[in-house]
C-alpha positions as CSV (number, residue, x, y, z in Angstrom):
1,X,-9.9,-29.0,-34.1
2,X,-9.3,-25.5,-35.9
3,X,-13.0,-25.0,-35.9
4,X,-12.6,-25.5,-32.1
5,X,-9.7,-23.3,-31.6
6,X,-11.1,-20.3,-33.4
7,X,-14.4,-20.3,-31.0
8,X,-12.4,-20.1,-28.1
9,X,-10.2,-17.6,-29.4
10,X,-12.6,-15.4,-30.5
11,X,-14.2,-15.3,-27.0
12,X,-11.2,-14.9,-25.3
13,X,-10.6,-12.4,-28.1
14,X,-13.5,-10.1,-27.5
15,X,-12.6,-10.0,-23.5
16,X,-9.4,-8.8,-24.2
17,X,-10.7,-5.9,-26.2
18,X,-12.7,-5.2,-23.8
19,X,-10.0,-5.2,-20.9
20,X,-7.5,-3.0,-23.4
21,X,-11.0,-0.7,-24.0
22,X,-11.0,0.0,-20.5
23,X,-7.0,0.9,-20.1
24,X,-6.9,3.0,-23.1
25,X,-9.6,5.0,-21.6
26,X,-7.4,5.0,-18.1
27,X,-4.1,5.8,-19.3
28,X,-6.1,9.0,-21.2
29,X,-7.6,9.9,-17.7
30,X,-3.9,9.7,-16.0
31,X,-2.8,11.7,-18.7
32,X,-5.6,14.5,-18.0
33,X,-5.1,14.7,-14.5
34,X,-5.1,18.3,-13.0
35,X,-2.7,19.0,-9.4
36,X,-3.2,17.7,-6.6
37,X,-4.8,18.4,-2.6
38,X,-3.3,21.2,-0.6
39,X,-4.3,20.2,2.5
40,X,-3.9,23.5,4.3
41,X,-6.4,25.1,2.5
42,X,-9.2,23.0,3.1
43,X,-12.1,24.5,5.4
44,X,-12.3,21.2,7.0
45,X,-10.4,18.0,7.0
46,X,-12.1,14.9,7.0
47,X,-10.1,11.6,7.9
48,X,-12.1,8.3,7.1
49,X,-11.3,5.1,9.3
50,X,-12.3,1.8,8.2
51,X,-12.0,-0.9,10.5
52,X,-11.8,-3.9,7.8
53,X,-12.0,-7.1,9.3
54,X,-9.8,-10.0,11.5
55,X,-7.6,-8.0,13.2
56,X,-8.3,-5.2,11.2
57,X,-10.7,-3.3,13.8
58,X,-8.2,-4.1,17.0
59,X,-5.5,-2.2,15.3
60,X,-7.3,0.8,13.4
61,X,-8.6,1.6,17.1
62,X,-5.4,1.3,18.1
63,X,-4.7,3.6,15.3
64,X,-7.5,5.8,15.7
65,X,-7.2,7.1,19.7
66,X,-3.8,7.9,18.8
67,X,-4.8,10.3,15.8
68,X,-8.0,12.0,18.1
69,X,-4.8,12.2,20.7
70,X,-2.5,13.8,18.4
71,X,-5.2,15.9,16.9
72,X,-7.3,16.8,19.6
73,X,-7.0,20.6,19.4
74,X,-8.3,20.9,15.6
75,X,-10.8,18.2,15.7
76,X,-12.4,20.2,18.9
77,X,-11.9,23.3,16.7
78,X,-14.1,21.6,13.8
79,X,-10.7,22.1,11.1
80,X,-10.3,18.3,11.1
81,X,-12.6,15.2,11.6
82,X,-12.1,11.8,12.2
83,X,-15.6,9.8,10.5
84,X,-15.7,6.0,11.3
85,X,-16.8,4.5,8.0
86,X,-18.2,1.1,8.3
87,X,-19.5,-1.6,6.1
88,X,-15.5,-2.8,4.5
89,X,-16.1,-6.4,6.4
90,X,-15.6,-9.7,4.3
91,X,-19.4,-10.4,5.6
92,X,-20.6,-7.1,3.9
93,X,-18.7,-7.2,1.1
94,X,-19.6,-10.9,0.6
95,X,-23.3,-10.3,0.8
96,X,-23.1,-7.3,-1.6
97,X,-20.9,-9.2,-3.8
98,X,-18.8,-6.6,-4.2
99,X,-15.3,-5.7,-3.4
100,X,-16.0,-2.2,-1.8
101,X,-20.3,-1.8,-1.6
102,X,-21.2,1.3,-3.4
103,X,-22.4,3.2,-0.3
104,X,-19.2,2.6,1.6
105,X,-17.1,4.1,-1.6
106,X,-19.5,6.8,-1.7
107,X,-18.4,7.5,1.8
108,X,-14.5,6.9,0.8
109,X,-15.3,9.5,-1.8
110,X,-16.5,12.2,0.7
111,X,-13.2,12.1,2.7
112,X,-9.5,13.4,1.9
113,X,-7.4,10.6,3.8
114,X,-8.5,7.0,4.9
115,X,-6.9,4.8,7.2
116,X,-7.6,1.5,6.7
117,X,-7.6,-1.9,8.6
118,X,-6.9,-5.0,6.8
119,X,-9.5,-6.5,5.1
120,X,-9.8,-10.2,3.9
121,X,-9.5,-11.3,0.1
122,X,-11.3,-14.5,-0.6
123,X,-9.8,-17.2,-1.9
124,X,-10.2,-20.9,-3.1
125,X,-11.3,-23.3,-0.3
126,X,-12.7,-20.1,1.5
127,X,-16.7,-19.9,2.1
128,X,-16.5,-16.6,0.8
129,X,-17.5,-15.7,-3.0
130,X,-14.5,-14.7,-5.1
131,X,-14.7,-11.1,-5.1
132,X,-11.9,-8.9,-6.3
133,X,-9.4,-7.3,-3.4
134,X,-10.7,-4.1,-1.3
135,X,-7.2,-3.1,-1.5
136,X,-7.0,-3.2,-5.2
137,X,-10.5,-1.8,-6.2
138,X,-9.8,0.9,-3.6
139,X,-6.5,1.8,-5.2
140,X,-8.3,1.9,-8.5
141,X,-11.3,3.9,-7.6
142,X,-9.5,6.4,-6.0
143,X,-6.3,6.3,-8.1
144,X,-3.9,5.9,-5.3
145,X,-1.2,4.7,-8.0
146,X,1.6,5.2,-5.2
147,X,2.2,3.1,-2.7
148,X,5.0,4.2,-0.2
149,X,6.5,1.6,2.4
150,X,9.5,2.8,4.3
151,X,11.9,0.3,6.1
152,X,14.3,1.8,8.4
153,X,17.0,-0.3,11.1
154,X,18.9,2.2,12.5
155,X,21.6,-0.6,14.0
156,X,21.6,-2.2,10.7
157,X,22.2,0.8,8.8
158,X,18.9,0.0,6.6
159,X,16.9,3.5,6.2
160,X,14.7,2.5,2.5
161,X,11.5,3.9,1.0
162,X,10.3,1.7,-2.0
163,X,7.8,3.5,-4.5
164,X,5.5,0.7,-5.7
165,X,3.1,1.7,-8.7
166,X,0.0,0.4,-7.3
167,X,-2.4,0.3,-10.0
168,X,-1.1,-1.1,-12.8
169,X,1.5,-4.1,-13.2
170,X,0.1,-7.7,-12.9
171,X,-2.7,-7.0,-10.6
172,X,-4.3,-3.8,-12.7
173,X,-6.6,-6.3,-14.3
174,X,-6.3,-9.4,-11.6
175,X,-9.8,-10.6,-12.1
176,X,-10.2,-9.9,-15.8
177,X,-7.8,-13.1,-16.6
178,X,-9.6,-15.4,-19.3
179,X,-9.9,-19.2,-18.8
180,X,-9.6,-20.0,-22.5
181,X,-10.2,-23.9,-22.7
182,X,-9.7,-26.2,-19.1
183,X,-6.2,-26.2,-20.1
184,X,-5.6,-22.7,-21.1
185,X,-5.4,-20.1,-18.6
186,X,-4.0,-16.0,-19.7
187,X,-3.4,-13.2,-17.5
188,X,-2.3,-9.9,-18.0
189,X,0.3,-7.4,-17.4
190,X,-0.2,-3.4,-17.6
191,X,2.2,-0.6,-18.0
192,X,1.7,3.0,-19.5
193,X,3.8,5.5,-19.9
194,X,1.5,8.2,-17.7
195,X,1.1,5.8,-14.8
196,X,4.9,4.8,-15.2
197,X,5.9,8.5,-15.3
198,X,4.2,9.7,-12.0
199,X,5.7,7.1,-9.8
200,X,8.8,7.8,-11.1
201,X,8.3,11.3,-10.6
202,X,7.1,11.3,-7.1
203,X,10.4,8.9,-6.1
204,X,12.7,11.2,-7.6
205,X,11.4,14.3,-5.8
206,X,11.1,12.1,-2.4
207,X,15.0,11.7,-3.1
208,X,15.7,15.0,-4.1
209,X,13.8,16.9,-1.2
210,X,15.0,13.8,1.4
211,X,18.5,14.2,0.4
212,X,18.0,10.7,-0.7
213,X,21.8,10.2,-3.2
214,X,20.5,6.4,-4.7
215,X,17.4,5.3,-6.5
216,X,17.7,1.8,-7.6
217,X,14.9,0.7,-10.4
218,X,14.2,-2.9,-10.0
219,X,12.3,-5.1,-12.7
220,X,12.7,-8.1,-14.9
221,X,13.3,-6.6,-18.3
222,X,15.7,-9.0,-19.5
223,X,12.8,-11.6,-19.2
224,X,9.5,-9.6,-19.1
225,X,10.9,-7.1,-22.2
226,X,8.2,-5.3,-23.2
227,X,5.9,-4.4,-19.8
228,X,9.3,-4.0,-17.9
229,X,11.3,-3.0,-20.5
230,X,9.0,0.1,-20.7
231,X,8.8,0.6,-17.2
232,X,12.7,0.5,-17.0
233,X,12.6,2.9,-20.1
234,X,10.8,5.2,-18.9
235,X,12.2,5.5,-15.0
236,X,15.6,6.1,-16.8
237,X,14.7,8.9,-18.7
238,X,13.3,10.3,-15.8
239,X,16.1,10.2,-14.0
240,X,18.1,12.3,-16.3
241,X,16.6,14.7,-14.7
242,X,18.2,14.4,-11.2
243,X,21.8,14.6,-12.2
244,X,22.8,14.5,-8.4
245,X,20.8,11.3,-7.9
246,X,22.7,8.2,-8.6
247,X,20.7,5.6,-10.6
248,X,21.0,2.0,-10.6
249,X,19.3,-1.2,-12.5
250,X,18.6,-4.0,-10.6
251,X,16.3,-7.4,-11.3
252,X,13.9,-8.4,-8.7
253,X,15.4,-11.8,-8.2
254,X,18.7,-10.4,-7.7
255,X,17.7,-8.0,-5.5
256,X,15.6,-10.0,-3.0
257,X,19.7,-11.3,-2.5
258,X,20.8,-7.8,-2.4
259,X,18.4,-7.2,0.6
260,X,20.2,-9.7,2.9
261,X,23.5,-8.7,1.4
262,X,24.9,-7.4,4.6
263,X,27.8,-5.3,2.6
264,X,25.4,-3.8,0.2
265,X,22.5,-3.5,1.8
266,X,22.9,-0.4,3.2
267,X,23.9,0.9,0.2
268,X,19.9,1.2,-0.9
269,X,18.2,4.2,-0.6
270,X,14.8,4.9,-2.4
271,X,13.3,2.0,-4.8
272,X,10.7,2.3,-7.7
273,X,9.3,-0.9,-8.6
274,X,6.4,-2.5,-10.4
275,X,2.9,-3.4,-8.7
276,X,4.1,-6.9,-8.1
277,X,7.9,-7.4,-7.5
278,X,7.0,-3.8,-4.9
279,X,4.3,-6.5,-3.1
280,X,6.4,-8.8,-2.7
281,X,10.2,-7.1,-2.0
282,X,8.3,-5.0,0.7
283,X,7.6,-7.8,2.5
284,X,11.1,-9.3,3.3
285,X,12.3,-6.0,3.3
286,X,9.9,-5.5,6.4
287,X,11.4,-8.8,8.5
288,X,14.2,-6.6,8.9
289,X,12.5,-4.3,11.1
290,X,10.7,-7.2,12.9
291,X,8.2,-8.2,10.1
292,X,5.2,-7.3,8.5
293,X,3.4,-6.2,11.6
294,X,5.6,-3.3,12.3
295,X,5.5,-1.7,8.7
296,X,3.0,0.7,7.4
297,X,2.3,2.1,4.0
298,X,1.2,5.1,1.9
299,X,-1.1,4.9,-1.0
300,X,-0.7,8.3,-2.6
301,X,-2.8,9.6,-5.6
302,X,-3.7,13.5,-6.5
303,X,-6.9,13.6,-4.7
304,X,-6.8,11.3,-2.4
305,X,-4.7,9.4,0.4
306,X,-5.4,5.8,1.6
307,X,-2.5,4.6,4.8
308,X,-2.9,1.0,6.4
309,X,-1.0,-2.0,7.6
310,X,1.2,-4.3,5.1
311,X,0.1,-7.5,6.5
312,X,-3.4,-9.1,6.2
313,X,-6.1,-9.7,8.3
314,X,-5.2,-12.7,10.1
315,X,-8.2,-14.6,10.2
316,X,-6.8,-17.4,12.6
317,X,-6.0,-15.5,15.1
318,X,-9.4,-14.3,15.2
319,X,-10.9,-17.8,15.2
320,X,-8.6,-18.5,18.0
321,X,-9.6,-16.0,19.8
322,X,-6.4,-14.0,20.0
323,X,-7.6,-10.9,17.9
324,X,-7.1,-8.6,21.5
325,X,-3.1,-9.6,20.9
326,X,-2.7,-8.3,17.8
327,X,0.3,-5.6,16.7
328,X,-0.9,-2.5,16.5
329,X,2.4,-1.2,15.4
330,X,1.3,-1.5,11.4
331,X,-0.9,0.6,12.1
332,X,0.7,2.8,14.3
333,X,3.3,3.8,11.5
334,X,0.6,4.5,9.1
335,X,-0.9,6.7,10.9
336,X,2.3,8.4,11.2
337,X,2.8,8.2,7.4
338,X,-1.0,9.7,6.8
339,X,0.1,12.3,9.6
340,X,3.2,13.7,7.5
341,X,1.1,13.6,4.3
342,X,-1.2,16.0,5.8
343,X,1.3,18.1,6.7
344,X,1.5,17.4,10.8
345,X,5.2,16.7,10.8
346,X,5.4,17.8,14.4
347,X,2.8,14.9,14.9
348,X,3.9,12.5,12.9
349,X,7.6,12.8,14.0
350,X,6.3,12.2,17.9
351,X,4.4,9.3,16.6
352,X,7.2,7.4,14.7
353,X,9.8,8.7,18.0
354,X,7.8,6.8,20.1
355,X,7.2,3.9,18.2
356,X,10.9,3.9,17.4
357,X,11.7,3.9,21.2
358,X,8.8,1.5,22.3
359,X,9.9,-1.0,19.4
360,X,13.8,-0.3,19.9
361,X,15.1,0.5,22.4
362,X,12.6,0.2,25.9
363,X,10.7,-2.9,25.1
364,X,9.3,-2.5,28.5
365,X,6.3,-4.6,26.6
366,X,7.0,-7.1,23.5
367,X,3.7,-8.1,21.5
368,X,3.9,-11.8,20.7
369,X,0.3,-12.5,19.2
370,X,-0.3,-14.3,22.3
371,X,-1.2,-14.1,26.5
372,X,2.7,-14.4,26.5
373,X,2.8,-10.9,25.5
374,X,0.7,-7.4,25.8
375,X,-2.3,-6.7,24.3
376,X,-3.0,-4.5,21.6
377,X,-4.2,-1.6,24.2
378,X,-1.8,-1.8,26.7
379,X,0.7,-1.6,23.8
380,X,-1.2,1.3,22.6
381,X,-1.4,2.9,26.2
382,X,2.7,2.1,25.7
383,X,3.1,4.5,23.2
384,X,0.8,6.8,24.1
385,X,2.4,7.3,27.6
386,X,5.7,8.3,25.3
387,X,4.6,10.6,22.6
């Protein structure tokens, strides 16, 4: 029996160093990092669209007419491009057996932003190979170790941002998990102080320069006490240096109460959380502005930008043939969010007014994923007609 155990824990021993090889060199790379993108002084800017798959290329052309509407002037002027990249379906990246092919990241690589359509992540029972997430090895690849979701219900008094490190946490090394015997399964968990550090900077000075007077910290450190003990750690000492900024401590399982919490809700401002507990608080925090398919997000690194929806790419109602139904308004607010990052704030602000009104207050047309509501263009037409 020892004999036994000290085979499998050598093998599962030698992967391990392997997957801590890899970090170390990471967390040295973070560390090394030089500045990042000033948009306005790029000859030309180049904004990539990927279609994905299910729903994913309804709503990104949703997405996309409104950006060439918004930007019409400089893309006829040749200072900014939109460039359709394609080849990010579940087919493709099935057949390549890869997460992202290595021509379509060498296309990612040439651009400065992305906007991306959902994309499908395999799973078991599915008659797709298990490939790692596009999302992830995206975020990985191009170091998008942000990921921004604001949540705002103006009636409700809910107006949130949550900072979600995006590289790192429990998905960093998702696939890298070892099977040590048939009854043994280990993942892992990843925090580092430079990756840790520069999501808590960039919520801090989205507070500061918002005039944002709360940022709540939300992990399980009493439980998880040395991956989120660090990360709690380390966002406290940051915030020593915001003075003005109140600072609060909250675990995730409390707060997912907090968030219906009608008296102190509203007392939330800006959140930093961990890859996983961000994943998942985003979500319900997003059925309070009428669910995932309203909600955009921002993956933000130094060099690059990557915006898309929060939901997935419903395969079912593809397969039932209601794909021309879908919500565009995920996608919508991205490309508001990618419009503010670039610094079209005049844009971006038309964009999220007319959403705002569309979703709010007219509702001359409600999307119900179904013939009992619009369709995806004439939703799109919608806002368009009201930017």
């Amino acid at each position: 029996m020892a004999d036994r155990y000290n085979a499998v824990i050598t093998a599962a021993t030698e992967k391990f160093q392997e997957m801590l090889r890899g970090q170390l060199e990471r967390a040295d790379k973070i560390g090394a990092r030089s500045g990042t993108v000033d948009y306005s002084k790029l000859d030309k800017l180049i904004i990539g669209v990927c279609g994905g798959d299910g729903i994913g290329p309804t709503i990104s052309a949703a997405a996309r007419e409104i950006l060439a509407h918004l930007l019409a002037d400089e893309i006829a002027a040749g200072s900014v491009e939109l460039r359709d990249i394609e080849g990010l379906t579940i087919e493709n990246r099935a057949a390549k057996g890869k997460a992202i092919p290595d021509d379509v990241l060498d296309e990612l690589y040439k651009c400065d932003v992305i906007l991306k359509g959902p994309t499908t992540t395999p799973r078991a029972g599915d008659p797709w190979p298990n490939i790692e997430s596009a999302n992830v090895m995206m975020r990985k690849k191009l170091d998008l170790y942000a990921n921004v979701r604001p949540v705002k219900v103006p009636d409700k008094g809910i107006d949130w941002t949550f900072f979600r490190e995006n590289t790192e946490g429990s998905y960093a090394v998702g696939s890298q998990g070892v099977n040590v015997t048939p009854e043994l399964a280990v993942d892992f968990t990843i925090t580092t102080t430079p990756g840790t550090e520069r999501i808590a900077r960039l919520a801090f000075e989205f507070a500061r320069k918002n005039n944002k007077n709360r940022v709540s910290i939300v992990t399980k450190a009493n439980v998880i006490k040395t991956t989120d003990g660090k990360f709690l750690r380390i966002c406290g000492e940051m915030a020593r240096e915001y003075p003005e900024i109140t600072t609060d401590e909250w675990f995730i399982d409390i707060m997912t109460a907090k968030l219906v919490d009608e008296k102190r809700r509203t007392d939330f401002k800006v959140f930093i959380l961990p890859n996983l507990y961000g994943d998942i608080l985003t979500d319900e925090a997003a059925e309070f502005q009428g669910g995932v398919g309203t909600a955009g997000s921002a993956n933000i690194g130094d060099r690059y930008a990557m915006f898309e929806a929060i939901h997935g790419s419903a395969p079912r109602m593809v397969a039932e043939g209601r794909a021309m139904y879908a919500d565009p308004c995920s996608m919508l607010r991205a490309a508001a969010l990618l419009l503010s990052h670039i610094g079209r704030q005049s844009e971006s602000g038309r964009l999220t007014k007319a959403l705002d009104f569309c979703m709010f207050e007219d509702k001359a047309l409600r999307i119900t994923g179904r013939d009992t509501g619009a369709t995806c263009a004439a939703f799109t037409e919608y806002v368009m007609r009201n930017l």
